[in-house]
N, C-alpha and C positions, 0 to 999 in steps of 0.2 A: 497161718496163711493169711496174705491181705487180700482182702475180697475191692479192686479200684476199679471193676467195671459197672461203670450206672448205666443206668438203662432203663432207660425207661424199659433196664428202661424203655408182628407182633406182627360163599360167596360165586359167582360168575368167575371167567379168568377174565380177568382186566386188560383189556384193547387198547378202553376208550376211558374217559371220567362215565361213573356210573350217575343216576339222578338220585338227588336226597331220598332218603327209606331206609327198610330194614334189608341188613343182610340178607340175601335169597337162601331158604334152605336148601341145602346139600355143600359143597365145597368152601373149604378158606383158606383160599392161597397167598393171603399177607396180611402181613401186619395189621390188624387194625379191622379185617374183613374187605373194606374198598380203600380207594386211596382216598376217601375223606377221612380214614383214619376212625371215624366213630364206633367205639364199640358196642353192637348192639346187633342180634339178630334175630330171624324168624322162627328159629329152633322151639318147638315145642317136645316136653315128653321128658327135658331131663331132672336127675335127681340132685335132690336135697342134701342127700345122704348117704355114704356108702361104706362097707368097712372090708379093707383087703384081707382080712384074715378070715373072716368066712366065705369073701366074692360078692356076698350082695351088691350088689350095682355096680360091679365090677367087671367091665369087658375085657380088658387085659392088663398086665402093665408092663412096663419096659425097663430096665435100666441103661442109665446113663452112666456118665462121667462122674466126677466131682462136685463138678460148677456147670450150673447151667443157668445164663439172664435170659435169655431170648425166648420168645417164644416158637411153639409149635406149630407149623401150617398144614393143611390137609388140600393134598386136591391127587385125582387123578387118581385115587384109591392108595395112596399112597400118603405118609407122613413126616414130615421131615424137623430138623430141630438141630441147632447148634449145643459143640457142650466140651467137655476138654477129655484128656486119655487115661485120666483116672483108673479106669476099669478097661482094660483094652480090651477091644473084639477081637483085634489079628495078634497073636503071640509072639511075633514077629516085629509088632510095632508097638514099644513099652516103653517108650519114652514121654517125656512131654510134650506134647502136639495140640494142634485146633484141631476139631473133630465136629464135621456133620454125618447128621447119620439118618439115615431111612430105614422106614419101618413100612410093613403091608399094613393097612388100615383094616382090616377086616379082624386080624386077630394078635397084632404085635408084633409078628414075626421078622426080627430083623433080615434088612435086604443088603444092604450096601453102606460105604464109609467113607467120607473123602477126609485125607488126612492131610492138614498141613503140616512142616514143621514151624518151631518158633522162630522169632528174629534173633542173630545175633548179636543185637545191641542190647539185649534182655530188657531189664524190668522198664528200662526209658518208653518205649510206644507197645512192647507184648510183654506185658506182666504174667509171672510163672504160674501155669497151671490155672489159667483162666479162660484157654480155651477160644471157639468163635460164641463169639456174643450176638454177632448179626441175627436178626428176623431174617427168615431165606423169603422169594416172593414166587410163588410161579406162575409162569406164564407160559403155556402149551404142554409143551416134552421139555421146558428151558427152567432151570432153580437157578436166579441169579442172590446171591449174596456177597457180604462182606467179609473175607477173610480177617485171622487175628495179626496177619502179615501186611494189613494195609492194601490189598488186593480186592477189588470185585473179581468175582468167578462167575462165569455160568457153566454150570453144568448140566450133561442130558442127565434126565428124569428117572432113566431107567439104569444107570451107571455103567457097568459092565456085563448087566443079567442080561444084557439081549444080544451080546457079543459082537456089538458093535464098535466100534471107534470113533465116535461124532468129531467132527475137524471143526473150524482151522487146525487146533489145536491137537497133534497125537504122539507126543512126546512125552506120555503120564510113565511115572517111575515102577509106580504102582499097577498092573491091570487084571487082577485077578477080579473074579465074578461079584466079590464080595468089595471091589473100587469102584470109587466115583468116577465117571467119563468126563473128563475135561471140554469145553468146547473152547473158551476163551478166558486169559484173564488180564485184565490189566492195574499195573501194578502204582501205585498211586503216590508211591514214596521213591521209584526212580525213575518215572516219567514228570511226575509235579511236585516234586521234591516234600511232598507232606510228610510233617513231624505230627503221629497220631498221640497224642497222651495219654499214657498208658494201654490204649486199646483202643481200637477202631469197633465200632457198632451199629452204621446206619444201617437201616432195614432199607434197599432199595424199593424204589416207586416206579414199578414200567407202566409207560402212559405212551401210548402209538408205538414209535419205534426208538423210543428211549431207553435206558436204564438211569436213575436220577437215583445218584447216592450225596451223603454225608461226606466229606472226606473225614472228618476228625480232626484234623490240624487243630491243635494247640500247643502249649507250653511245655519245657522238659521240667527235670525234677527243679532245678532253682528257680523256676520263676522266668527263664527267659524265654523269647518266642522264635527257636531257630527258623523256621521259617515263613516270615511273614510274607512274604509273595505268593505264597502256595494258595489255592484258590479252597474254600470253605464249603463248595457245591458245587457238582458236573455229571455232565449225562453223557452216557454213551451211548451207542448202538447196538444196540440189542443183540443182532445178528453176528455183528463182527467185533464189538470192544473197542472199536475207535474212539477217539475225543471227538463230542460234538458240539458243544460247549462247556467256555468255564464260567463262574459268577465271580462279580470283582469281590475281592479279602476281605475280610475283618480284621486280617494284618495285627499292627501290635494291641491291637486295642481287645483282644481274646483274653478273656479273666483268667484261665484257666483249661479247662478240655472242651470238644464239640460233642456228642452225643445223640442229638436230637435225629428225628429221620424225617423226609420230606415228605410232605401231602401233598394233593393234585387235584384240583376242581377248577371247572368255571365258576366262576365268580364275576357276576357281572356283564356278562359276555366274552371273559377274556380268561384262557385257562391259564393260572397260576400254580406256578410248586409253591408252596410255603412252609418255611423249615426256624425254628427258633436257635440263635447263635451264640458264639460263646461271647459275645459282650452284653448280654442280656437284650438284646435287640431280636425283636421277632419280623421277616420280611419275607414281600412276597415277590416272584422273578417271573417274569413271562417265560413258558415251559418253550416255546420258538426259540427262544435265542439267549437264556439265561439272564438278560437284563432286568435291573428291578424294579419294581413297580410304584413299591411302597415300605416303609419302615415304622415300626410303633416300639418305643422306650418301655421295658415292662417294668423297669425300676424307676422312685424318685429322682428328682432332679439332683437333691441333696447326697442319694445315698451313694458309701465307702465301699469298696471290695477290700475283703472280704464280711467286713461286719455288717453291712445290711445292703450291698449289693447282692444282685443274684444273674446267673447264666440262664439259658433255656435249657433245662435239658429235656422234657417233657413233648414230645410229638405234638405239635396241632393240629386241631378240630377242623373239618371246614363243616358249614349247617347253615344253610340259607343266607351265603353271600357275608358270614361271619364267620372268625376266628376267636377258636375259644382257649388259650394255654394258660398257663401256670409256669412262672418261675422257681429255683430252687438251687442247688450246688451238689456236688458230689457229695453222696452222701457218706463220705470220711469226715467232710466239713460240719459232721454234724446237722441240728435243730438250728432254727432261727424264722423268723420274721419271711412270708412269701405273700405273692398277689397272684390273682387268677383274676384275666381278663376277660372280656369280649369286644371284640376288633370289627366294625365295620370295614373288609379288605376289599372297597370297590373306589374306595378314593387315591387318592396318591402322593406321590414327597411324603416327606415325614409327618405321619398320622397321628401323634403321639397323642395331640388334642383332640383333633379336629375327628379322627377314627373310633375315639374312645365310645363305645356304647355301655357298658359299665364295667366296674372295678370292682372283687371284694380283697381286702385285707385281713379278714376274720379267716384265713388259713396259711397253713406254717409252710415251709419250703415241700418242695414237692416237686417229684419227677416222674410223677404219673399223667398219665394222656386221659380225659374225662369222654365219659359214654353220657350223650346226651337222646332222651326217650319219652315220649308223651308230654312234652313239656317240664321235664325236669332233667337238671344235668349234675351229675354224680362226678366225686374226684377223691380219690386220697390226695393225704399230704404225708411227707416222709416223718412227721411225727405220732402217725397212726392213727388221723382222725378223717373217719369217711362222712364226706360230708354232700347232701343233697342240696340244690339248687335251683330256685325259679330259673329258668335258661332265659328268661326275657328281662328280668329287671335284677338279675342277683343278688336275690333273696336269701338267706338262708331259709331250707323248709325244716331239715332236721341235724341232726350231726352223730355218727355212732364213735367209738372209742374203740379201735382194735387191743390196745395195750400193748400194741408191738408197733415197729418202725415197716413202712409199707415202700416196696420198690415199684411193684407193679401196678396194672390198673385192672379197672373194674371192666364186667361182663354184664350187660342187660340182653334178659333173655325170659321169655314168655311170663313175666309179670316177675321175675325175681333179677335181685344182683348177686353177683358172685366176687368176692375180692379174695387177693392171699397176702399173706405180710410176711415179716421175718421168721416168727418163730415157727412156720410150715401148717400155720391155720387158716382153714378156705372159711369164710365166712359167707353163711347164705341171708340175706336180707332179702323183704317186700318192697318191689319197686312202687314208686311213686308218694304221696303226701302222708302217710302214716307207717310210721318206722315200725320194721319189726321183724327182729330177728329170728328167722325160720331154723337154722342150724348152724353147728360149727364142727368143720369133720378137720383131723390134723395129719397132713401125708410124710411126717416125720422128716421132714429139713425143709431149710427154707424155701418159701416160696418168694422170686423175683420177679417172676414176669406176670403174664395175664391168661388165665384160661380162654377156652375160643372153643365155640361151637359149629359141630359140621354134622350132616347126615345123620341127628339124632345122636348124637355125643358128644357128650365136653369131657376135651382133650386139656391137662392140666399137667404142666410139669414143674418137679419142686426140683432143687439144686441137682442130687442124682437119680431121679426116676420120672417117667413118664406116665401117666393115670390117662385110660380113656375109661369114661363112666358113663355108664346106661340104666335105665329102668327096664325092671327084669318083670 
């Protein structure tokens, strides 16, 4: 099996832009906890350590699919998490499909499944058996994500358990108790004609009455860019799935796939989406009207794609009026050479210089989104080295060595970090200026995405299972 989806590659419910801090305990309904994307929250109480075969610190767990990149959201007592049909739930539906699924938060119990089928054009934009990759985000009774179909969706919260039919949208194939309730979706590949490679995976960002997704446009299998007019970023309507804007292309000039998912803050006065693209360009768009603001080069002037160019695929930071990412490539492109920046996003035109607050080049490609906390900002790189950070001058403070290739990102949370990497080992680290590794528990397959804390539990999922873990 080829595993082509990166991904990075994930609280309050989000209205509004929330102000710099810690994630509020109780709920995390996206990506990231707020749309600054920072991973970091106020969760106090959870464990170190846990081992499923006895249950110590074990609140339930769930199975998934096969493949699972994205991460887990909580909100509304409910849990939800993209993943593919590996293991079916309905006996009924045994084919290969994208598959979100919900679970009751109190004890695992699965509730509901929304199934897509695959694209017909197979491995070119829905690679087999890879499922939805999307971060789902919620917002009220509303789960908007990205389909493996190239499709945002919103669906109600509650799917068919309350034997409702939530409209526009009441044309589902599917509506027994155990389906997902459709409200809207709009389809991104035959309204904006986007060519996703390989898989579509933004985690939307609703901010007022947006939904602000990734489209994924990029390249097919040889290299060529069928559609380069297709727009790279657009928001819709929350409500209804309209287009409300689109952002201009990155057109032929796409290395390769899109990936990244967009963040949302004021900055400066002026609230910006900012999302990293596929020509290694990181930029920020006024969330009014998708126009952009500002552009910063994460790569040399000098450097080659593929040998020492890199894309964005890593979600970025917002944290006091700065942008913090990292560059890297899909990670079939293998190891190589990466920069993690920090972006003053209050100026404008191309910032490459004039933006730069600083640079380090002492870390390797990498498509994890960094959690920045007390003054120090943590990041993998996709060659397995977790590395901590003066967040003001780019320092290095320490560096740990997972020994494995890392997809996902890290979790700060009540004085410890939590990472997972390939071979399905959560590493537990002492946050801040003296490294030190507290434990390493392994939940037997890989781990890609990012653990997330809600209501006194961290929610963790490896390729096909689900872990929420508590202190008992």
């Amino acid at each position: 099996m080829r595993y082509r989806c990166a991904i990075p590659v994930v609280v309050l419910v989000a209205i509004g832009v929330r102000t710099v801090g810690l994630v509020a305990v109780g709920d995390w309904p996206m990506w990231g906890g707020t749309l600054e994307r920072n991973m970091i929250s106020g969760e106090t109480g959870l464990p170190i350590e846990w081992d499923r075969d006895t249950g110590i610190n074990v609140k339930w767990t769930a199975a998934l699919g096969s493949t699972s990149y994205g991460n887990p959201v909580v909100a509304g007592g409910n849990v939800f998490v993209g993943t593919n049909n590996d293991r079916p739930r309905d006996p009924d539906v045994d084919e290969d499909k994208g598959i979100v699924m919900a679970f009751r938060e109190e004890d695992g119990a699965f509730l509901w499944q929304m199934v897509h089928d695959k694209l017909s054009s197979g491995d070119a934009n829905d690679w087999s058996f890879q499922g939805v990759c999307s971060s789902p985000s919620v917002d009220g009774d509303r789960l908007y994500y990205v389909s493996n179909r190239g499709e945002v969706v919103a669906l109600d919260t509650e799917g068919f358990l309350d034997a409702e039919n939530d409209g526009p949208f009441t044309g589902e194939v599917r509506s027994s108790d155990t389906d997902g309730d459709v409200v809207w979706t709009y389809d991104m590949i035959g309204e904006l004609d986007v060519f996703p490679h390989n898989m579509s995976s933004s985690a939307p960002a609703v901010y007022g009455d947006l939904v602000i997704v990734n489209t994924s446009n990029g390249r097919d299998e040889v290299g060529y860019v069928p559609s380069p007019q297709a727009p790279d970023l657009i928001a819709l309507n929350k409500r209804t799935g309209a287009l409300v804007w689109r952002a201009a292309p990155v057109g032929e000039w796409i290395l390769h796939g899109q990936w990244s998912s967009p963040a949302v803050a004021d900055i400066g006065g002026v609230v910006q989406v900012v999302m990293g693209q596929g020509d290694g360009w990181v930029r920020g768009f006024d969330v009014a009207n998708g126009s952009m603001l500002w552009e910063f080069d994460t790569n040399a002037v000098d450097a080659e794609w593929p040998r020492t160019r890199n894309n964005v695929i890593a979600t970025p930071v917002i944290w006091k009026d700065k942008v913090f990412v990292a560059n890297g490539q899909d990670p079939e492109s293998g190891e190589g050479g990466g920069r993690l920046h920090a972006i003053d996003a209050t100026q404008r035109g191309d910032i490459t210089e004039s933006g730069l607050v600083w640079r380090t080049e002492e870390i390797r490609r990498s498509i994890s989104t960094v959690a920045i906390s007390d003054g120090y900002l943590y990041i993998a790189d996709f060659s397995g080295f977790f590395h901590c950070l003066d967040v003001t001058t780019g320092e290095e403070v320490w560096v740990h060595d997972t020994f494995a290739a890392v997809w996902g990102s890290p979790l700060v949370v009540d004085g410890k970090v939590y990472l997972g990497d390939e071979d399905g080992d959560v590493v537990v680290l002492r946050a801040g200026s003296a490294m030190e590794r507290l434990a390493k528990m392994n939940l037997g397959s890989a781990v890609y995405g990012a653990p997330i804390a809600a209501n006194g539990v961290l929610f963790i999922n490896s390729l096909s299972e689900l872990f929420a873990l508590h202190e008992q």
